[in-house]
Structures are given as C-alpha cells and as structure tokens.
C-alpha positions as CSV (number, residue, x, y, z in Angstrom):
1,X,81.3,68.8,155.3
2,X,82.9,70.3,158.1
3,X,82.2,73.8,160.0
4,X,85.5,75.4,158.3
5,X,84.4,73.2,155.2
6,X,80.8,75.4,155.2
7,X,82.4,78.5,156.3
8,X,85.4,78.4,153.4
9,X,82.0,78.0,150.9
10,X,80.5,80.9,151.9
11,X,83.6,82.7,151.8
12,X,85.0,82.8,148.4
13,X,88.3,83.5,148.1
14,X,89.3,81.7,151.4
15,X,89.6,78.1,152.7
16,X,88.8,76.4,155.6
17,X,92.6,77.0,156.8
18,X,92.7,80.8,156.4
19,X,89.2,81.2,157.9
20,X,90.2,79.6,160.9
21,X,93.6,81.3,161.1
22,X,91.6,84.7,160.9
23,X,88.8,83.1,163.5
24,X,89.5,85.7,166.1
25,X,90.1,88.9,163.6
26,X,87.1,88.0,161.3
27,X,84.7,88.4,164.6
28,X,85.3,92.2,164.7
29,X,82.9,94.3,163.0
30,X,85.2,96.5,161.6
31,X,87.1,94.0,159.5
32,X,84.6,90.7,159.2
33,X,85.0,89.0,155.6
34,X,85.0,91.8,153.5
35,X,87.8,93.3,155.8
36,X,89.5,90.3,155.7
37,X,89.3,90.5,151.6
38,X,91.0,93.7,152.1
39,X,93.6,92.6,154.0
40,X,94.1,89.7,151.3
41,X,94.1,92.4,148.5
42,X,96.3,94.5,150.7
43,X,100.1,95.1,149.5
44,X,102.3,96.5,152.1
45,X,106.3,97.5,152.0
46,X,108.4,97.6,154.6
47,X,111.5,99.2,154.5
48,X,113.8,97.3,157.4
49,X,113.6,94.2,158.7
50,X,115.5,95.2,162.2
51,X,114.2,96.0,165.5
52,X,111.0,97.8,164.3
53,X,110.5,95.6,161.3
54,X,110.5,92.3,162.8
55,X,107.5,93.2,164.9
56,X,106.0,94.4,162.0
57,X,106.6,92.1,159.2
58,X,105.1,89.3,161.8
59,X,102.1,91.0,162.7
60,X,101.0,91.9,159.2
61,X,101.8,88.5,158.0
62,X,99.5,87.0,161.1
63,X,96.6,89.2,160.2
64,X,96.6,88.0,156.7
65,X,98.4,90.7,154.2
66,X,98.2,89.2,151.0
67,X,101.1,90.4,149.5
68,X,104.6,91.8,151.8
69,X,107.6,93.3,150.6
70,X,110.8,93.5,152.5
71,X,113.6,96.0,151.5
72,X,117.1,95.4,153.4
73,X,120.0,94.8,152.7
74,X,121.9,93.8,155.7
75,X,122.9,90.0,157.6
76,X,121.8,88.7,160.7
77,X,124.3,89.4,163.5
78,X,124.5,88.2,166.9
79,X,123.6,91.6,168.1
80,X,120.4,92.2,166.7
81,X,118.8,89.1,168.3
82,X,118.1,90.3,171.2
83,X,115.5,93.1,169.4
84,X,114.9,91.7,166.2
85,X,112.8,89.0,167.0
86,X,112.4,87.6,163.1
87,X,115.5,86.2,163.8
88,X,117.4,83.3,165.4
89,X,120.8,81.6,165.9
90,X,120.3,79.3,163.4
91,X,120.4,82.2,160.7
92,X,123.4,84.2,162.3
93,X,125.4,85.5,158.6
94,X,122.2,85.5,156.7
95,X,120.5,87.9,154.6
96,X,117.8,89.4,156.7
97,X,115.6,89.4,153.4
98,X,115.6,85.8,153.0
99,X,115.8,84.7,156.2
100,X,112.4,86.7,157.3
101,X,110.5,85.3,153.7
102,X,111.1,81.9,155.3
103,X,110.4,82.6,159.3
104,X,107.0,84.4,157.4
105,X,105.9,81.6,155.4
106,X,106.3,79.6,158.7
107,X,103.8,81.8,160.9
108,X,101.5,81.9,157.4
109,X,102.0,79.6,154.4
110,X,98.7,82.1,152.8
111,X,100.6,85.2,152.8
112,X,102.9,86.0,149.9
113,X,106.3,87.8,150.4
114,X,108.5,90.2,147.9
115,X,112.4,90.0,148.9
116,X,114.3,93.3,147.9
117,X,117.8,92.6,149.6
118,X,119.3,95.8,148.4
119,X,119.9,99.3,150.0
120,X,117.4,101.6,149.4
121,X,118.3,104.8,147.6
122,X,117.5,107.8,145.1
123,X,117.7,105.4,142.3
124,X,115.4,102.7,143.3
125,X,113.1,104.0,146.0
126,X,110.1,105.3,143.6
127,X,109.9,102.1,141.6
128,X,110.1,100.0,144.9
129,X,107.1,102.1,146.4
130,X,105.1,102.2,143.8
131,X,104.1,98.9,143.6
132,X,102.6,98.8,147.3
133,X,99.1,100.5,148.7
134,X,101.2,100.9,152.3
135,X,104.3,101.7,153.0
136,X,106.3,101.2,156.5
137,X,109.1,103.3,157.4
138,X,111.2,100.8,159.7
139,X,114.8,102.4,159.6
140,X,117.0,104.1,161.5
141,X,118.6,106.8,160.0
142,X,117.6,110.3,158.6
143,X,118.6,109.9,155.4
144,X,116.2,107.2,154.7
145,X,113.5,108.6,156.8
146,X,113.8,111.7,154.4
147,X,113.9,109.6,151.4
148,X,111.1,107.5,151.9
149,X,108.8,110.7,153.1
150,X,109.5,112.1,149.6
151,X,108.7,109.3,147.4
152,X,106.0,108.6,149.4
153,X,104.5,112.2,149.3
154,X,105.2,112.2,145.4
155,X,103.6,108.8,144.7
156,X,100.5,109.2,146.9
157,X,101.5,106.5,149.1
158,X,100.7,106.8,153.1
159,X,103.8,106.0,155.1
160,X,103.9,105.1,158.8
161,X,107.2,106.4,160.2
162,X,108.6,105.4,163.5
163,X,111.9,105.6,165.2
164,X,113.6,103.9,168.5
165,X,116.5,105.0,171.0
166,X,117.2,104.0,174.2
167,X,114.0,103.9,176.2
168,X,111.7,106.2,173.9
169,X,110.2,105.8,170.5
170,X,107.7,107.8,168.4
171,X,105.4,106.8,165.6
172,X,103.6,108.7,163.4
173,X,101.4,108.2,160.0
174,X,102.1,110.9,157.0
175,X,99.0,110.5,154.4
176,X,99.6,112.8,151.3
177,X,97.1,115.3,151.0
178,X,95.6,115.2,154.2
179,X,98.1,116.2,156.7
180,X,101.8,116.8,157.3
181,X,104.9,115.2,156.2
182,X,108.0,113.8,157.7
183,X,109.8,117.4,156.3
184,X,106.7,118.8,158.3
185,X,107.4,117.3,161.6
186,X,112.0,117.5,161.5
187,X,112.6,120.1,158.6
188,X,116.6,119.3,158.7
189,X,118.1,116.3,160.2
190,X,119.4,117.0,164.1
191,X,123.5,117.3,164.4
192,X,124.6,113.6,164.6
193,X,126.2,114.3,167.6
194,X,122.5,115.1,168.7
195,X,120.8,111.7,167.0
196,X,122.9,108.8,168.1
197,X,122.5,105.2,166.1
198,X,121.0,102.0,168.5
199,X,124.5,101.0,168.3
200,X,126.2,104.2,169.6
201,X,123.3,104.5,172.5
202,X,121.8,101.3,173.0
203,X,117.8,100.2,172.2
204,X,116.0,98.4,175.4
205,X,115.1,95.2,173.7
206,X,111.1,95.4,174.3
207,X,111.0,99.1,172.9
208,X,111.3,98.2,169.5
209,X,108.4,95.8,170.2
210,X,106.0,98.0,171.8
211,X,106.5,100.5,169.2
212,X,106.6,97.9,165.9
213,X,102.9,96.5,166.8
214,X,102.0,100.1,166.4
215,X,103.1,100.6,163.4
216,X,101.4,97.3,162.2
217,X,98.3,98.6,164.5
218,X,98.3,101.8,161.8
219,X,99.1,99.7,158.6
220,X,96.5,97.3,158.9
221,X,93.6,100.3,159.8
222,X,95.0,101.8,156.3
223,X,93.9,99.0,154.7
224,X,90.5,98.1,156.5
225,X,89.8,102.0,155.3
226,X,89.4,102.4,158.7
227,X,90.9,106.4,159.6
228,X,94.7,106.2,161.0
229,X,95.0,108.1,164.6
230,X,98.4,108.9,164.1
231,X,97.7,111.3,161.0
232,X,98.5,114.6,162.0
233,X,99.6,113.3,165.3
234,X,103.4,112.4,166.7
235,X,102.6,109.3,169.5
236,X,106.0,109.4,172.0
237,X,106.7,106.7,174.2
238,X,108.8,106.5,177.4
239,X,109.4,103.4,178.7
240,X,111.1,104.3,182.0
241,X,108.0,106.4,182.8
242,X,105.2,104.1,181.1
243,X,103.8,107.3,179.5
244,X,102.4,108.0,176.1
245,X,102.0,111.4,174.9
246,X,100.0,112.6,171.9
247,X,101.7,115.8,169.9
248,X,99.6,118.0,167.2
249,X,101.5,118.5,164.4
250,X,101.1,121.2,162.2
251,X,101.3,121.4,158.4
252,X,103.9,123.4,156.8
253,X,102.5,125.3,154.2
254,X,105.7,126.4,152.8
255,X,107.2,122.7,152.9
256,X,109.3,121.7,149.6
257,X,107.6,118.4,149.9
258,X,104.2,118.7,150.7
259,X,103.4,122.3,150.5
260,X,102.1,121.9,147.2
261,X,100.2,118.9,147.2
262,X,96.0,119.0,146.6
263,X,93.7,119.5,150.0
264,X,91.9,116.3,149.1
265,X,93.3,113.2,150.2
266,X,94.2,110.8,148.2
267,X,92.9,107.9,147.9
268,X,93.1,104.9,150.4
269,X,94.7,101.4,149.2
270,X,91.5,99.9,148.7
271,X,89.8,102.7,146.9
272,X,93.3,103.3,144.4
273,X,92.1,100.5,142.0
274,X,88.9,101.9,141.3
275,X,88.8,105.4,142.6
276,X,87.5,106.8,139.1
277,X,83.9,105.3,140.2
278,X,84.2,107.6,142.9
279,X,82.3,111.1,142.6
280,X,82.3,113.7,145.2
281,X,80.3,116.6,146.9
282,X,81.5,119.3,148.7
283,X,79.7,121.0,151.7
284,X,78.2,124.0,150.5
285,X,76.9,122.1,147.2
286,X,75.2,119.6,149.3
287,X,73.8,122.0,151.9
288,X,71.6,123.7,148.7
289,X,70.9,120.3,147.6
290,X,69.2,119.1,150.4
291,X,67.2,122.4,150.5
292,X,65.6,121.7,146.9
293,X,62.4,119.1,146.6
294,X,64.1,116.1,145.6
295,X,67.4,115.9,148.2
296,X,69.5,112.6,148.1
297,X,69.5,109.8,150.7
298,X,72.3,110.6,153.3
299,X,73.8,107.6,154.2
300,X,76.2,107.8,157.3
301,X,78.7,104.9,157.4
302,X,80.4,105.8,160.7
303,X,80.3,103.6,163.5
304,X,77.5,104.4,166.4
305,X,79.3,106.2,168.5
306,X,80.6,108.5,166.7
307,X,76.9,109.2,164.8
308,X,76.3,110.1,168.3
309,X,78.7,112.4,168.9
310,X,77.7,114.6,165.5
311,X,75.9,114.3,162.6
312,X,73.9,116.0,159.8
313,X,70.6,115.7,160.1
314,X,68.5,113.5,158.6
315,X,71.6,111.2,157.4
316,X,70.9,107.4,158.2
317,X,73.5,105.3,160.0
318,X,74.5,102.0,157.9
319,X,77.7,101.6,159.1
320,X,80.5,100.6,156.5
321,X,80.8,96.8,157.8
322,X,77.3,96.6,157.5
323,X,77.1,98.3,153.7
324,X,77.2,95.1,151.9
325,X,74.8,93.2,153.9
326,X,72.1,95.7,153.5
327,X,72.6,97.5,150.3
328,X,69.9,95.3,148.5
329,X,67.1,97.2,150.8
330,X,68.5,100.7,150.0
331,X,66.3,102.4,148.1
332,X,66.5,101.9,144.2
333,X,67.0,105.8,141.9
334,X,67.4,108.0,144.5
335,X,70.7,109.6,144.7
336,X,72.9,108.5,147.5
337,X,75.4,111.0,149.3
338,X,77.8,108.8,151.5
339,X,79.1,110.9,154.9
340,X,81.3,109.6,157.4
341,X,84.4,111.9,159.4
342,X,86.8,113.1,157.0
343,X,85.6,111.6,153.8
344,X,87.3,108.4,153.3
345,X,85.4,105.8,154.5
346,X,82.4,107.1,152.6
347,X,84.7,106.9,149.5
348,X,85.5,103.6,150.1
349,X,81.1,103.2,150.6
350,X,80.8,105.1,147.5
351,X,82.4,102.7,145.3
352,X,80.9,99.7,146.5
353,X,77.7,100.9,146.0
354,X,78.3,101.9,142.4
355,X,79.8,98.7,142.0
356,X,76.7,96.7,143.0
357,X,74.7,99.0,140.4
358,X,73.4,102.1,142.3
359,X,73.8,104.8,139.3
360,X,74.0,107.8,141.2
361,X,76.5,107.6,144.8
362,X,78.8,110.8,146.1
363,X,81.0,110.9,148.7
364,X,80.7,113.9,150.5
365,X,84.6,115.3,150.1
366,X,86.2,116.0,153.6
367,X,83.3,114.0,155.6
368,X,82.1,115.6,158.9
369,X,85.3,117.1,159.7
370,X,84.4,119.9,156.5
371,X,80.6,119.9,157.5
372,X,81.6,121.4,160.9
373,X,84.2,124.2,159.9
374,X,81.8,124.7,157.3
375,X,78.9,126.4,160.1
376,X,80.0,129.7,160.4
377,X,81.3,130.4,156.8
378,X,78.8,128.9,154.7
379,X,76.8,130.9,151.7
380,X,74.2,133.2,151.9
381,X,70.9,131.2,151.7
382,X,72.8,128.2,153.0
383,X,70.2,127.1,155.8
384,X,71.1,123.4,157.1
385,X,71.4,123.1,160.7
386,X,74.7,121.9,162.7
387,X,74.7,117.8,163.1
388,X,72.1,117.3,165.1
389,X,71.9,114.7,168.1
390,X,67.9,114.0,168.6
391,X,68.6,110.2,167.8
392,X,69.6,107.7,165.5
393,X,67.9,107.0,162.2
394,X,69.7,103.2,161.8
395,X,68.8,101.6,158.5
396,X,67.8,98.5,158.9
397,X,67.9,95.6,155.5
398,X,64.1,94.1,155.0
C-alpha cells in the first residue's frame, strides 16, 4: 500500500486522490483534516459566474467545496473572456451555468456542482439561499446586491459582497447578527448616472481577479470557522495606486433590514446542523462562576498569538485545530467553558466536545471581544481581573 494509499485510511471520508490534491492546504494548522472535512461538508452559492465569479467558483472548487451552486442566467460572449476567466472560445453562445459545471469538474472531479441558470429575483431568491451555509454576492448591479443582502439577513446566511469598476473594487463580508448589512453600508442605490455598469466604464481585466480570490479568501474562512476580517469592515482596492484601504463600518440601528435582528450571531455553517448542542454563557454569569469553589475548566481555542495578546486568566490554550487531537486528556466531569475572540470558534469547540461525550461544555457568548467591554461595567461583586498576560497555560494531550 502506497503513501496516499495509508494516508486515504487514516482519513475517512477521503481517498488517496483528494488527499493529495489537498497536499498543500491540509498542511496548515488551521484547516488540517478536520478542516478539510469542513470544507467537504461545506455548501456554498454563488450568485454570478462573470468577472468576480469565475475567480471564485475556481478557487472554492480547488480547495475542495463539497457542494457549489451557480446562479446565472446569462451566455458566454466574446467580451467577457478577457475577465471571466471560467470561460473560453470554445464555449462562446453557451450558458455560463453549464459551461462553468464542466470547466469545474475539470479542475476537480471530487467537488459536486448545483446549476441554477435562471435570473435571480424576489420570487426565487430565499428558496435558492436557503439551501447553502455561504453565500457569494458576485453581481453587478444594485438591485441584486440589495436583494441578496435581504434574503441573506432574513435567512441567517453570511454573504460576502463585492463589486468592480474600472480600476477599484471593494469587498466586504455581512454576517447577520453580528455586524452591518449591505442597507448598512449604501442605504439607497447611487443615481445611475453616478454607478456606471463594466460595460458603460470599462473593468481592467486583472481587477476582477484580485478582488474574486478575496472573496473566495472570505468564503472558505466562513467555513473553516475561522473569523472573517471583512465583517464590519469595507476592504477598497485601487489598482492604479496599488493601495488597499480598510473602512469601519458602522451598524445602523434603525436599518429596515438588520436593525432588528438578535446581538448574537448566528451560527456559522458548520455549527447550523447541530447548533442545539450548543449552550452558552455570558460574561457577568461566568465572572461569578469562577469566583465560587467549584469554577469550570476554561478552555481557550484561539491560536497563540492572539492568547498572547489578551486573555482571561487562568483559561488554557488548546487551540481549535488541536481540539480533537487532545480532547481524550481533558479532564473527565468538570464543566468546560470554551473562549476564543468573539464567540464563534468556541461554539464551533463547544459542539465537538459534547459530541465526543463531555456532558457539560459552554461557549462563552461574544468571546473576548464581550469579556473586554465588559471591565468597566461589570456587577457589583464581580471581581475577575482583565485578561491577563503572565504566560501561557498550553494544554498538552498525555
């Protein structure tokens, strides 16, 4: 038996072909096998399969996706190809659907693809999303941009948005419940006179590029449960001047959309299927817990640096990639809080662990992010200390 041969054994639910297409992806901590599971498990929409969406749909489909879905509607012309890199001569007049199902199955045979070759609209949109964990905003007008954002926002679904025009583009991730929305960032759509199409003002053919892997960059952290950058955060791009620039953007309280939606985000596309295992703490509950005679194990499932950077005291680093490995050496009946920054990684560690038969796990709701603001306004008799920094506490397996 060959290396792959060994490698696919000890790997259920891949063989030796996958594991070596992955080679390269399965070294990094962050994703490893069970990352790569993920990623299998992983459904992912994406609405447009032009400029932006060819970069995408190739990228996801190379990292191993299990399951893409394409929405659009339009053929190949000689005009997109020299952007739209899905596509080539040989499939000028085609359906863009059908044609990227088969360039996708070329790039990887392993990765199962959904064609929707219709126009998205008000009457199909929330049945399309809802059958996806992710869902990839790859179109170019307001209309749809609006639409998506709202189905999205109503069905729990995080949507990474990003646009293209001449030499700039801008990318951003909307997660319901734990930031803003599109409606957020561009309340009404800009005069059209103001927001030229690619084909009134030209698209520099590379743009679309730069700014697709992105997007794929964003979609594939979504479903590693890894936390998206671009959440709460507009990322511009100027190609003439090579410079990025990172824009704060604020939540609108008063927005029809999301104004109304719960503080606590929802749940990430790996946790969705079993988030009901999932209990949660809050800040102020576990600061009096930890005060009392019997407190629980803090497990911190961050990665080292940032443990370094902030954390409570006490907590033990077992970083999320590492979780599986070494849960078998984790002490057995004592409760377990699970911390990491904004409290959805630790869900994520949370359910594993009450999967492999710990009884009582938490997730501690709005991770370090609500530990912090929580300093100055916490009860009386509340005692804990800020996150400390005298060192790590690293649990190692026996």
């Amino acid at each position: 038996m060959g290396a792959c041969e060994l490698a696919a054994a000890a790997a259920p639910g891949f063989n030796a072909a996958e594991l070596q297409h992955y080679q390269r992806q399965l070294l990094l901590p962050e994703v490893g096998i069970e990352g790569q599971r993920a990623l299998k498990a992983g459904r992912v929409l994406v609405i447009g399969a032009g400029g932006l969406g060819s970069p995408v749909l190739l990228y996801l489909a190379a990292a191993g996706v299990g399951t893409l879905g394409i929405v659009e509607h339009d053929t190949v012309d000689r005009s997109n190809l020299h952007r739209q890199v899905l596509f080539g001569v040989d499939v000028i007049g085609q359906s863009k659907a059908e044609a990227a199902r088969e360039r996708l199955a070329q790039l990887n045979p392993h990765v199962h693809v959904d064609v929707h070759p219709l126009k998205l609209d008000a009457g199909n949109a929330a049945e399309l999303v809802a059958g996806y964990d992710v869902v990839v905003d790859a179109t170019d007008n307001f209309t749809a941009r609006y639409l998506i954002n709202d189905v999205c926002m109503r069905a729990g679904k995080p949507n990474v948005s990003a646009s293209i025009l001449r030499f700039e583009g801008q990318l951003s991730v909307f997660v319901p419940g734990e930031g803003p929305c599109y409606r957020c960032l561009y309340p009404e759509a800009p005069p059209a006179h103001l927001a030229p199409s690619c084909a009134e003002a030209g698209v520099l053919g590379s743009l679309p590029g730069a700014i697709g892997a992105l997007q794929a960059t964003e979609a594939l952290k979504l479903l590693l449960g890894l936390p998206p950058a671009l959440a709460g955060r507009l990322l511009t791009f100027d190609a003439l001047d090579m410079q990025f620039r990172m824009l704060e953007v604020a939540r609108d309280p008063h927005c029809p959309v999301c104004g109304g939606l719960h503080a606590r985000p929802a749940p990430r596309p790996a946790e969705a299927a079993t988030a009901a295992l999932v209990s949660e703490i809050g800040v102020r509950p576990l600061r009096r817990w930890l005060q009392t005679a019997a407190p629980p194990l803090l497990l911190d499932v961050r990665r080292e640096g940032e443990f370094l950077a902030g954390h409570v005291d006490g907590a033990t680093l077992l970083p999320l990639d590492r979780l599986a490995a070494s849960a078998s050496a984790l002490p057995v009946g004592v409760p377990i809080v699970c911390i990491c920054q904004k409290g959805m990684r630790s869900r994520t560690a949370a359910q594993l662990l009450t999967e492999l038969g710990f009884a009582d796990v938490r997730s501690l709701a709005g991770g370090m992010d609500a530990w912090d603001s929580d300093r100055d306004g916490r009860e009386v008799g509340d005692t804990a200390d800020a996150p400390g920094r005298q060192g790590i506490a690293t649990f190692h397996p026996a």
